[in-house]
C-alpha positions, 0 to 999 in steps of 0.5 A: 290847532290855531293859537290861543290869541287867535280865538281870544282875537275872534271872540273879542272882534265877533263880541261873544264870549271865548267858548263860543269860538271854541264850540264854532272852531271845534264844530268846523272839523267835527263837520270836516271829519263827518262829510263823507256820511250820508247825512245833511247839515241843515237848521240855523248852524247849517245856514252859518256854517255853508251858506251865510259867513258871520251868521249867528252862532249856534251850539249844535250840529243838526243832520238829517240821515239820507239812509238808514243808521243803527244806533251803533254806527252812529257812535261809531262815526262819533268816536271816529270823528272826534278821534279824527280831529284830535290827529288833525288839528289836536282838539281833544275831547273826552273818551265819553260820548253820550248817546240817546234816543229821541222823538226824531231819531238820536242825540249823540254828545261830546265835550271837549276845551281848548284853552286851559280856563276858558270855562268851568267845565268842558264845553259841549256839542251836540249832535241832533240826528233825525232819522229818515223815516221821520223826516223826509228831504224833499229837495236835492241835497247840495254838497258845499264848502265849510265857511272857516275864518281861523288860520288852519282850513281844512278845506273840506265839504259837507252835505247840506239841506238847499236854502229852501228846505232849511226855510220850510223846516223854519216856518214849520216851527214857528207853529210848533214853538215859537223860537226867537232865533227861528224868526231871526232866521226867516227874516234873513232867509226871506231875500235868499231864497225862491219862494216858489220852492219853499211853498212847493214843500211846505205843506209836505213839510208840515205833515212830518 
């Protein structure tokens, strides 16, 4: 695990408290220790975390499933990759997962701190996990590496939604919920990406 002045240095140089660069450090092995599942990284932490370095923070770890899960695999995989972290790097998390349905499939979350005193409770992450049966991807899945500016890289992959589809699922919610960081998000994609795909899919993408 990287020392404590480093993620005291990183917060002080990126202007955020020093949770938020505990949550994004500690969100980079969860991504490390969930690659090899079937799953896409997609959304605002997808866009941070393979495709645009320095991006705005985000608190959670969306996926989309590429095939069936049971609600008992997904805390399986949960357990074993926070488990997986604490061997490799050795950010602790506490023994309890929470786990419950949604609308979109399931929402599965972890607590954990790195350094003594930098919050009053345990910080935490969720998972928000849609099913494929509710939320098709419609553009080839691109496996790419993780952005990881701290000193220990684990220099590891993760499935992720191609730039266009996360721009697509963008433009869909504004119609749904008109979300700040949405907005901030579309602008920035706007030079990124070929507008052509995004409005190949776009209506598909409504639809869901």
């Amino acid at each position: 695990m990287i020392p404590a002045r480093e993620i005291k240095e990183m917060a002080r140089e990126s202007g955020v408290p020093v949770s938020t660069i505990e949550r994004d450090y500690a969100q980079n092995w969860l991504l490390a220790a969930l690659g090899s599942l079937p799953m896409a990284l997609k959304g605002g932490t997808g866009i941070r975390k393979v495709y645009i370095e320095q991006y705005r923070f985000s608190d959670d770890l969306d996926f989309t499933f590429l095939e069936p899960f049971e609600r008992i695999e997904i805390a399986t995989a949960v357990s074993h990759a926070v488990h997986w972290v604490y061997e490799e790097c050795g950010i602790r998390f506490e023994d309890d997962i929470g786990l419950i349905n949604t609308k979109t499939g399931y929402r599965a979350t972890t607590r954990f701190r790195i350094l003594s005193g930098s919050a009053l409770s345990p910080i935490k992450i969720d998972f928000d996990l849609t099913r494929m049966d509710y939320e098709e991807v419609l553009l080839p899945v691109q496996r790419r590496d993780i952005f990881h500016p701290y000193s220990d890289n684990p220099k590891a992959t993760v499935p992720s939604y191609c730039l266009e589809e996360i721009m697509a699922e963008k433009i869909r919610s504004i119609f749904q919920r008109v979300r700040p960081r949405d907005i901030y998000d579309i602008w920035q994609l706007d030079e990124r990406v070929r507008s052509e795909d995004v409005m190949a899919i776009l209506q598909r993408k409504c639809k869901a």
